[in-house]
N, C-alpha and C positions, 0 to 999 in steps of 0.2 A: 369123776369130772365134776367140777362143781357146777352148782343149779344155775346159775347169773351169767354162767358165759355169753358174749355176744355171740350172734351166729357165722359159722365157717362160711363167708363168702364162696363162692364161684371166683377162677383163676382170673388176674387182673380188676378185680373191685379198686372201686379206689376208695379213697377214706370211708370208713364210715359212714359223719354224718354226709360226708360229700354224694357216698354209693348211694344213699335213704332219699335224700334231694332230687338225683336222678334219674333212679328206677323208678321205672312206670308201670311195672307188672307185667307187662306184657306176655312173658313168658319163652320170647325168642328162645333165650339159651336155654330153658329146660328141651323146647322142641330140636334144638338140635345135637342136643347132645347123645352120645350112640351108647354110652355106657347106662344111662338113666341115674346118672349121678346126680342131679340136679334137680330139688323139688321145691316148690312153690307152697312151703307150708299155710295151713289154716286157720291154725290157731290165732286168738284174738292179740294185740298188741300191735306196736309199731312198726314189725317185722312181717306180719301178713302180709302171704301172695310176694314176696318179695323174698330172688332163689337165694339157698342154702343149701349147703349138702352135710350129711349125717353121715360121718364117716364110717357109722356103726352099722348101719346100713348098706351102705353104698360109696366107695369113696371117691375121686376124683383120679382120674387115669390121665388126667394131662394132657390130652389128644390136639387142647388148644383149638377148639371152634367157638366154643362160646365166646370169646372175648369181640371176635370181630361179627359178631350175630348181634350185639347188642345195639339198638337204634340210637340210644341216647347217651352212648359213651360213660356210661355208671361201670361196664366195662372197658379195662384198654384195649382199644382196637389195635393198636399196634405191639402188643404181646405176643409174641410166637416162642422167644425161644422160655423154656421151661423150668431154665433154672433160673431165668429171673422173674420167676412165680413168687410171690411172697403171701400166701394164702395163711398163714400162722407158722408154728413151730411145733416139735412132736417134741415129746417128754416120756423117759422111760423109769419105771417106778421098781426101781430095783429090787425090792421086798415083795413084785410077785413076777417078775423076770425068770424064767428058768434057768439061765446060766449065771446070774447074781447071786437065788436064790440057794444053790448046790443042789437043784433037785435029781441030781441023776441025768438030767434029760437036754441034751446039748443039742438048741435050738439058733440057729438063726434065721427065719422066715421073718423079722421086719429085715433084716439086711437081704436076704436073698432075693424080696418081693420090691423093695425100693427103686423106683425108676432112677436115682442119681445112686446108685448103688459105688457104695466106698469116696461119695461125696457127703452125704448129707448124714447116713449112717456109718460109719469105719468101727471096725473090729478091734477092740484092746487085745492085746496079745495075742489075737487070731479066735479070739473067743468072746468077748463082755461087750456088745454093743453099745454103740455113744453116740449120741445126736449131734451133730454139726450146726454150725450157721448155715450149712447150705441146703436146708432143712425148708421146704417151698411150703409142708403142711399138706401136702395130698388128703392125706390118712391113710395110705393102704397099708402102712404097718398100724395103725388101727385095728383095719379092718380083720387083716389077715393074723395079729398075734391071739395066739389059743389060749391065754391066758386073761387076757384084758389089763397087759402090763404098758401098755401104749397111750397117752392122750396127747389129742394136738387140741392146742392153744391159739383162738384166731389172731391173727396180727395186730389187729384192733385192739385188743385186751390188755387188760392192765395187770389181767393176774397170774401168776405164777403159779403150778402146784408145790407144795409143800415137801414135795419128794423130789424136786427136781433137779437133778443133779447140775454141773457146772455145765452149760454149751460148751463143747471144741467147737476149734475155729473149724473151718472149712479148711481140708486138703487141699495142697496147688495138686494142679495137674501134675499126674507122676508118681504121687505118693498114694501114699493109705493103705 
């Protein structure tokens, strides 16, 4: 991951500098979130006390209560459904990918663990995972891949990893 990423907002942020404007720290959505996905980092800069989640840690389960917990609309309160999450985009680094890699070892636990499963991640020929557009950014193929062949990219960002292969589109219903 690179050092300068902006931070993985909480589901429904709105822009950026728009989210930084509006948040007032408070803290609502860390309190009510049940996963403890959401923390209020310390650290000095412009982003203190102001939530993020650390996919590496903890990643974002989509249960959808923070956004309408927030007082000051820095979250959209009117987000429920979850796949019009747009929290970043996950990126899969094929050169430490175990089914890219030919290591022997036939893995899908980012596809298996994905809450839009056979939307956001779909299976190349029933084996080589690929990131879609429908890709909201949770993290929990983050979280859960045993390799650390996973990063998501917040939405806000400008940058690309280097390894990142082409997005598929998003599946219609029916397919994948």
């Amino acid at each position: 991951m690179q050092a300068f990423l902006p931070p993985l907002r909480p589901p429904g942020a709105l822009a950026e500098k728009d989210f930084i404007k509006r948040c007032v720290r408070c803290g609502q959505c860390v309190t009510i979130c049940p996963h403890k996905s959401i923390i209020l980092p310390s650290f000095l800069g412009r982003h203190r006390g102001q939530p993020i989640i650390d996919p590496h840690k903890k990643p974002c389960y989509l249960c959808m209560l923070c956004p309408p917990s927030c007082p000051t609309g820095a979250l959209d309160p009117t987000l429920s459904d979850l796949t019009r999450v747009r929290m970043g985009q996950a990126y899969i680094a094929k050169d430490r990918c175990h089914n890219y890699a030919q290591t022997g070892i036939m893995c899908m636990t980012c596809y298996d663990r994905c809450p839009l499963r056979g939307q956001a991640v779909v299976l190349a020929m029933g084996l080589n995972p690929h990131m879609t557009t429908a890709c909201v950014g949770c993290g929990i193929c983050v979280y859960v891949c045993p390799v650390a062949a996973v990063t998501v990219v917040p939405a806000h960002a400008s940058w690309i990893p280097p390894f990142a292969e082409q997005i598929k589109p998003s599946p219609r219903k029916g397919e994948g």
